[in-house]
C-alpha positions in Angstrom: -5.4 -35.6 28.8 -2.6 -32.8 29.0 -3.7 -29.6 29.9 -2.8 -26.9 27.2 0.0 -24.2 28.0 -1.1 -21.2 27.8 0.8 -18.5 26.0 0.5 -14.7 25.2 0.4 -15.4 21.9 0.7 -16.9 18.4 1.4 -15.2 15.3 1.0 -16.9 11.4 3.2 -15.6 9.0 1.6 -16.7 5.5 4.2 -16.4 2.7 4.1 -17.2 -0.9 5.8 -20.1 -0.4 5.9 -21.1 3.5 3.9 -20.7 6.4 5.5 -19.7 10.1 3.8 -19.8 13.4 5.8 -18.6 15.8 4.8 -18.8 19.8 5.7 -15.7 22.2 5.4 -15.5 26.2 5.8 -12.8 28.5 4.5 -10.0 26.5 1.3 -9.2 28.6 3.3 -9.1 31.7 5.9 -6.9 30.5 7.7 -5.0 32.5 7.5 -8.3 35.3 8.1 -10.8 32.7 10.9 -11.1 29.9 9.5 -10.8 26.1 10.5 -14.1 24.5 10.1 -16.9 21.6 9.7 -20.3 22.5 9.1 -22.1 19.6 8.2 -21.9 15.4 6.7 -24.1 13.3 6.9 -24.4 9.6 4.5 -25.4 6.7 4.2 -25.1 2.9 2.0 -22.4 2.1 -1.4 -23.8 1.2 -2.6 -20.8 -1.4 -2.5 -24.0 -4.1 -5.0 -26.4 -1.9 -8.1 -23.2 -2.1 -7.4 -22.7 1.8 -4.2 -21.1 3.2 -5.5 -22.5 6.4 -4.3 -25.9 6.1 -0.6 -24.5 5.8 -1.7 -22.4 8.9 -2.8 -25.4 11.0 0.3 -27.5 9.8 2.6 -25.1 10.9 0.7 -24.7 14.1 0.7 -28.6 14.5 4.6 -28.6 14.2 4.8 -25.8 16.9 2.7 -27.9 19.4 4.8 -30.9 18.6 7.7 -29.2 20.1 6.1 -27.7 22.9 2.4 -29.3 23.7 -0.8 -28.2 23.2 -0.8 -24.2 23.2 -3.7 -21.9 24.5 -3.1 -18.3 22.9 -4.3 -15.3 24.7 -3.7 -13.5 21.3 -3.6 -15.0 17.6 -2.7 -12.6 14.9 -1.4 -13.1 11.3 0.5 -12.0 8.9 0.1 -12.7 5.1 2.1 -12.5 1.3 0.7 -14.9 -0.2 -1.9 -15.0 -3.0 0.0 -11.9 -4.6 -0.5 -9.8 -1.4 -2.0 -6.8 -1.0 -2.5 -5.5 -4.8 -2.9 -2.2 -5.3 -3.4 0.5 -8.0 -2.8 4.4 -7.4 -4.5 7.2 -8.7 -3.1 10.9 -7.9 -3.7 14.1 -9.8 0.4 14.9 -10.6 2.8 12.4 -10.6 5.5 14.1 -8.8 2.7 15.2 -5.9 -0.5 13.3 -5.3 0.4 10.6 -7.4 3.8 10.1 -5.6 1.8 10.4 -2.2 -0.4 8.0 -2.5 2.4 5.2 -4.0 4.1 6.2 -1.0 1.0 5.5 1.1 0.3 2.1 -0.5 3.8 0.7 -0.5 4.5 2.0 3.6 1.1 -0.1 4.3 3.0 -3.4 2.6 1.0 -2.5 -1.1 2.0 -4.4 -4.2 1.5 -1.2 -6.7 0.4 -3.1 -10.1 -0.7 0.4 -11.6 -0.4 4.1 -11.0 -1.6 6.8 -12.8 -1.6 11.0 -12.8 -3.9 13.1 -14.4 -7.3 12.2 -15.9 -7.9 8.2 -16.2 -8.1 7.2 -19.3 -10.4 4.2 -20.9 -6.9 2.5 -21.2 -5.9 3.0 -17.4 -9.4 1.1 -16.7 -8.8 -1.8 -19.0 -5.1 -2.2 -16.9 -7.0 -1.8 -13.7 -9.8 -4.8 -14.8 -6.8 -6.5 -16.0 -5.0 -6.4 -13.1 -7.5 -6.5 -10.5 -6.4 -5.5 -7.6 -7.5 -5.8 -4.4 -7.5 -1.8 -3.2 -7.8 0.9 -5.2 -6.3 4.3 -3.4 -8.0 7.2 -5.0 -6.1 10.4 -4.4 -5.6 14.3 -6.0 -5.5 17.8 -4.8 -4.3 19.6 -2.0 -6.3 20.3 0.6 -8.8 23.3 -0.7 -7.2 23.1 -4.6 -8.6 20.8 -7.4 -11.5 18.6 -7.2 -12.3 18.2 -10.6 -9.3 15.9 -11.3 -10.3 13.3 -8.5 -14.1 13.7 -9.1 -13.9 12.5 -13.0 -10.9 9.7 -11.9 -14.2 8.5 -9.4 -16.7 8.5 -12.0 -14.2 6.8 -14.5 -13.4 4.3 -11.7 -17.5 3.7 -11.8 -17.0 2.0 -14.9 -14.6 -0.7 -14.0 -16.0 -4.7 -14.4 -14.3 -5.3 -11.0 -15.1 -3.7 -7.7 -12.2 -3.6 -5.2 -12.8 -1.4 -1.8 -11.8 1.8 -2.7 -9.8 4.1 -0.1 -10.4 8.0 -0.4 -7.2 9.5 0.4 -7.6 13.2 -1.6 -8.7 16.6 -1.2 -11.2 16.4 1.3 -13.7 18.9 0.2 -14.4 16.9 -2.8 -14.9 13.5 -0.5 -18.4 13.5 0.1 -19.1 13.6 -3.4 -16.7 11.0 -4.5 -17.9 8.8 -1.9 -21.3 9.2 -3.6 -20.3 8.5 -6.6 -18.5 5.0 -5.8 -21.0 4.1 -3.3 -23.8 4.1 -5.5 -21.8 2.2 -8.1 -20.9 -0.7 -5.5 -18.1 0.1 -4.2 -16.6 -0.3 -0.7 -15.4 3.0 -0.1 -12.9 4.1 3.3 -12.4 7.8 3.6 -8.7 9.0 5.2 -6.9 11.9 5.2 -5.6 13.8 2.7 -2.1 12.1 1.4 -0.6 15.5 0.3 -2.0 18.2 2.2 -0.3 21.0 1.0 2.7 21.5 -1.2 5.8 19.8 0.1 4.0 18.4 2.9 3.1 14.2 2.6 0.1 13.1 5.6 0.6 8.8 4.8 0.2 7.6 8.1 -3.5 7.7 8.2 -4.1 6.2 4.8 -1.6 3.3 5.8 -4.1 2.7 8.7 -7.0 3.0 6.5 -5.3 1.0 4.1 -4.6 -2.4 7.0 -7.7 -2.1 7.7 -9.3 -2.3 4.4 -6.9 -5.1 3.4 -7.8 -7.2 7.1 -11.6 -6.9 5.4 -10.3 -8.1 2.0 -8.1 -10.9 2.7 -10.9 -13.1 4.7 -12.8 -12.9 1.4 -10.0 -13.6 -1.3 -9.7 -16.8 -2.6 -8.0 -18.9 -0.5 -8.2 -16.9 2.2 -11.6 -17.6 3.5 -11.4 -19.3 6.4 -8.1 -16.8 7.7 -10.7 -14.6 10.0 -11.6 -18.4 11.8 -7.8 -18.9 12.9 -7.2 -15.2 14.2 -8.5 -13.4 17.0 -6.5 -10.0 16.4 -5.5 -8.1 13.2 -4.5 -9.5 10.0 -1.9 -7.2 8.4 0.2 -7.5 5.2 3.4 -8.8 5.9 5.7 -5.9 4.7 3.4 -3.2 6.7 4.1 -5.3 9.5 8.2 -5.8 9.1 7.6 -1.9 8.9 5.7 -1.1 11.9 8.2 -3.2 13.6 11.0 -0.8 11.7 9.5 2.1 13.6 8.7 0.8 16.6 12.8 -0.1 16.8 13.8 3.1 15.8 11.7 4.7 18.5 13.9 3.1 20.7 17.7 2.8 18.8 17.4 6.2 16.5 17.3 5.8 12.5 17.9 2.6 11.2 17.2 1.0 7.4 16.2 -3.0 7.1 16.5 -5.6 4.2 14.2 -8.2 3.8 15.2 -10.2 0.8 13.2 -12.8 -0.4 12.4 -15.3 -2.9 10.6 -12.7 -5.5 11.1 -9.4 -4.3 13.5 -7.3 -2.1 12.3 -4.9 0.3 13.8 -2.0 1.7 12.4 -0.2 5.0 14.3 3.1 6.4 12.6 5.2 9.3 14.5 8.6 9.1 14.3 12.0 8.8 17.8 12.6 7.1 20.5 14.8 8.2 19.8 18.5 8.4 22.6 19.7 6.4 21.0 16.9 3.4 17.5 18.5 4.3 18.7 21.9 3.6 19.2 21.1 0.4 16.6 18.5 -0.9 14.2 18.8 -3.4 11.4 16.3 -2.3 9.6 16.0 0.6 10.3 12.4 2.1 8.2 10.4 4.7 9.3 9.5 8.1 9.1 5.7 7.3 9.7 4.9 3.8 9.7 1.4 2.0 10.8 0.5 -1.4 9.7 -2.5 -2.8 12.2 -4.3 -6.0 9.6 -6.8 -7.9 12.5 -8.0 -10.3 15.4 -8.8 -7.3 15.0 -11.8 -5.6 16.8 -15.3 -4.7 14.0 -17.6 -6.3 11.5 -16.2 -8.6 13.4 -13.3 -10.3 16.5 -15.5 -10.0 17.4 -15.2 -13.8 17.1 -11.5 -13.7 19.7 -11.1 -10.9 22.1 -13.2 -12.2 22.2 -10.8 -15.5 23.2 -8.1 -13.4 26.3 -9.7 -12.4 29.6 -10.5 -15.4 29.4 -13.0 -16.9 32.6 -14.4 -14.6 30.2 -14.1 -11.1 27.0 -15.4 -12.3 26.6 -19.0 -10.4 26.4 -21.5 -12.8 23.1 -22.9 -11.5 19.8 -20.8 -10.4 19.2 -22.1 -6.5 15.7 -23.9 -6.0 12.9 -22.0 -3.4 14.9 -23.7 -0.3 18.4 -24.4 -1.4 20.1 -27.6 0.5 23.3 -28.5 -1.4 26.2 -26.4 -1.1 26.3 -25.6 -4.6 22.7 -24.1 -4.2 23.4 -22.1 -0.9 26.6 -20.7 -2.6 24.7 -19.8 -5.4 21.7 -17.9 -3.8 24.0 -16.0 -1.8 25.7 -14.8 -4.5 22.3 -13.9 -5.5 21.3 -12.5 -2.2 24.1 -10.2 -2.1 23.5 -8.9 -5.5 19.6 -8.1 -4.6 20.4 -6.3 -1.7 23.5 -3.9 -3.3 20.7 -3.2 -6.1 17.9 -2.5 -3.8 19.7 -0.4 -1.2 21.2 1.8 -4.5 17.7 2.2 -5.8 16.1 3.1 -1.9 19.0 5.7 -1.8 18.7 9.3 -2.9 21.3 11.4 -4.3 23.7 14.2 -4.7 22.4 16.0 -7.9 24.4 18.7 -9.7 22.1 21.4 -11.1 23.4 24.0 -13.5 21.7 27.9 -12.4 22.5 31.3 -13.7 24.3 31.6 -10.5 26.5 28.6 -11.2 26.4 24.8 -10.4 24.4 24.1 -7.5 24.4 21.0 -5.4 20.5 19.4 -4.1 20.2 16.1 -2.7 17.4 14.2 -4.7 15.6 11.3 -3.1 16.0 9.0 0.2 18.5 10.5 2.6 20.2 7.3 4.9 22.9 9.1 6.0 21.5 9.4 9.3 20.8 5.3 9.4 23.4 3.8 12.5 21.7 0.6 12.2 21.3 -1.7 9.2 19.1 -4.7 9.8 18.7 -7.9 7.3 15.6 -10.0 7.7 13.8 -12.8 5.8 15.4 -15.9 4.6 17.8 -15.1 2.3 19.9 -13.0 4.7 19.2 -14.4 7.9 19.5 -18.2 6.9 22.3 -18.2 4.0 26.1 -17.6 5.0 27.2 -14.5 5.0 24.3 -12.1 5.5 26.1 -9.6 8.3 29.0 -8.9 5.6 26.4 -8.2 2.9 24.9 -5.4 4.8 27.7 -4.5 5.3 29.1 -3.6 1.2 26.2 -1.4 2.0 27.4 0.9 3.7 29.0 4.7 2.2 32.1 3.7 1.2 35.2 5.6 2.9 35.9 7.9 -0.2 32.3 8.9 -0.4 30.2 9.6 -3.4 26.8 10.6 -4.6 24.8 8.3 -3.2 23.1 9.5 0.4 23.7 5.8 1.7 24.3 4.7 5.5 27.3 6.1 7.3 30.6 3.5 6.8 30.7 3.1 10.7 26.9 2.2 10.8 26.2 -1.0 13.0 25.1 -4.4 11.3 22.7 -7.1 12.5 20.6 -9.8 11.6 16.9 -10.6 12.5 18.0 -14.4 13.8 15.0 -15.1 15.2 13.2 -14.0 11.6 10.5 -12.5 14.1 10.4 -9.0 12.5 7.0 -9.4 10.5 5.8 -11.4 13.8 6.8 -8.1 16.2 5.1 -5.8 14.0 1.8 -7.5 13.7 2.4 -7.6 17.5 3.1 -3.6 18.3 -0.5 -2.9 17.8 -1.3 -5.2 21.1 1.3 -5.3 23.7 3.7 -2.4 24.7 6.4 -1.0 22.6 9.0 -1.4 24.9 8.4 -5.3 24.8 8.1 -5.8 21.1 11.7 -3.8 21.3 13.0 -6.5 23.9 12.1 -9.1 21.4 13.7 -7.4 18.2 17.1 -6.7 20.2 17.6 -10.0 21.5 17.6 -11.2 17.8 19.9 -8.5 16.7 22.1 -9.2 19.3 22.2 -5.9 20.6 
């Protein structure tokens, strides 16, 4: 019998439609050893059989295949499918607490089905049952301002026919009560910090935390899912927290940067920034660190018939490309389609130069995401890493040399593509091995 190879370790990235295990050495080692992928395998995602585990093991099977009979120091997973992490948000002001906590949900890799502001209403519950989400972030008030807001939005949450885990992320004074309050009615309840602790001030790190680990507790008991928590011995995070968690760890190393991850159904947007200081001066919003936007109706596959509406009638491909295009004709087409999601979703991450009209006279404030800082534009995911033409995509996105009102990535900001596709794989990584290593990785397939 051949004895198994052992390997730092293995990490399952469950998609909507496939399954990728990929295999990584020299990690633990590191600085000794060189960071490296030696092999992937690929599976159909198994969401349809009741047990995502089969696409799991299939995938893994196809790994060991090509390389023999692994031993893993480390398994870890990432996971989209099922509908991902579903969310609804509750804040006390839309443009504050409400805004905070849809920030929060979407940085942790959140698929925001609701969100509401103010008092919820018997109407906001029936969307909520409807939609039935798998989290429920509960925020409102500043730290020391309003309770009552949050406090009736817990007892009107009470009354919902589902029970989700509930994540606390409001004015803290009023959490002990509101913990109470859900508790007794059956709820799962995680307290965090305060998402907006003061005006002009967002606090989203610890609720995206709060909110991995409430969704790693969620996902081994969603159907379909079950068996998940067998095939891991490490975290389970949702894939889009983890392509952003790698996002920051890069930027630690190479300064701001913005990725692209287009896929099938959505397109996702990551920047980790802080903006220029001449756009800061001016802004009218406070803005997180790492920020990600996530477009529901711009993708390749699922929304295909929606992108192709945006372009004239003259550019729209003249057939809609199937999950895995093969023939020319259907690479040519989702391209087109690719390139089209990503222009759209890089214009909708982007903030603005707004023109405001003051007794003073006309007054220029930037509104929004500031990217001018962004040197480095990464694509990821399949569209733009496996379809021609992905690197000059990016680039279109770039501030064009005449300028404009969009606060988009310099015109001289560097390009690359995740080759590998091991962004979502280093992230669920960073939270084991060293930075520095899961940077190694990431660079070698950016080429830089």
């Amino acid at each position: 019998m051949t004895a198994a190879r052992s390997v730092d370790a293995l990490v399952a990235e469950i998609g909507s439609t496939t399954t990728v295990v990929c295999a990584f050495d020299g990690l633990a080692e590191w600085p000794d050893s060189r960071p490296r992928l030696i092999g992937q395998g690929f599976a159909p995602t198994t969401v349809a059989h009741g047990d995502v585990g089969i696409g799991v093991e299939r995938a893994r099977a196809g790994l060991e295949a090509q390389l023999g009979v692994l031993e893993p120091g480390l398994t870890v997973a990432t996971s989209s499918a099922a509908g991902g992490l579903r969310m609804t948000v509750h804040g006390l002001t839309s443009k504050m607490t409400a805004m905070a906590a849809r920030e929060a949900a979407l940085g942790a890799g959140g698929v925001v089905e609701h969100q509401t502001s103010g008092h919820l209403r018997d109407i906001d519950l029936e969307r909520v049952d409807e939609v039935s989400p798998g989290l429920i972030l509960l925020a409102g008030g500043v730290e020391g301002g309003d309770s009552e807001v949050v406090l009736f939005n817990a007892r009107q949450l009470a009354k919902l026919s589902v029970r989700p885990i509930v994540v606390y992320a409001g004015n803290s004074s009023a959490a002990p009560e509101a913990l109470e309050i859900l508790s007794a009615a059956g709820f799962r309840v995680r307290l965090t910090q305060n998402v907006y602790p003061s005006v002009d001030e967002l606090d989203i790190v610890p609720a995206r935390h709060a909110i991995h680990d409430a969704f790693e507790e969620h996902i081994t008991q969603a159907p379909g899912m079950q068996r998940i928590g067998e095939l891991v011995t490490g975290r389970i995070l949702p894939t889009p927290g983890a392509v952003l968690i790698a996002a920051e760890v890069l930027a630690g190393a190479l300064g701001d940067l913005m990725v692209v991850d287009v896929g099938g159904a959505t397109t996702d947007v990551h920047s980790v920034t802080d903006g220029t200081p001449e756009i800061s001066a001016i802004a009218t919003d406070p803005q997180p660190r790492a920020k990600r936007t996530v477009e529901g109706d711009l993708g390749t596959y699922v929304s295909a018939r929606h992108v192709a509406e945006l372009l004239a009638p003259a550019e729209r491909p003249t057939l809609l490309p199937p999950a895995v295009p093969s023939t020319p004709e259907e690479i040519a087409s989702a391209a087109v389609l690719a390139r089209t999601a990503t222009l759209t979703a890089v214009e909708r991450h982007a903030g603005r130069f707004v023109h405001l009209y003051t007794p003073k006279g006309r007054q220029t404030v930037a509104k929004g995401r500031d990217l001018t800082a962004c040197r480095l534009i990464v694509g990821t995911g399949g569209a733009l890493t496996r379809l021609p033409g992905g690197d000059a995509i990016l680039a279109e996105v770039r501030s064009p040399a005449a300028g404009g009102d969009r606060l988009l990535p310099p015109a001289d900001a560097v390009v690359a593509l995740d080759r590998h596709y091991v962004f979502a794989a280093c992230g669920a990584l960073a939270v084991h091995f060293p930075d520095e290593a899961i940077v190694a990785l990431m660079r070698e397939s950016i080429g830089l």
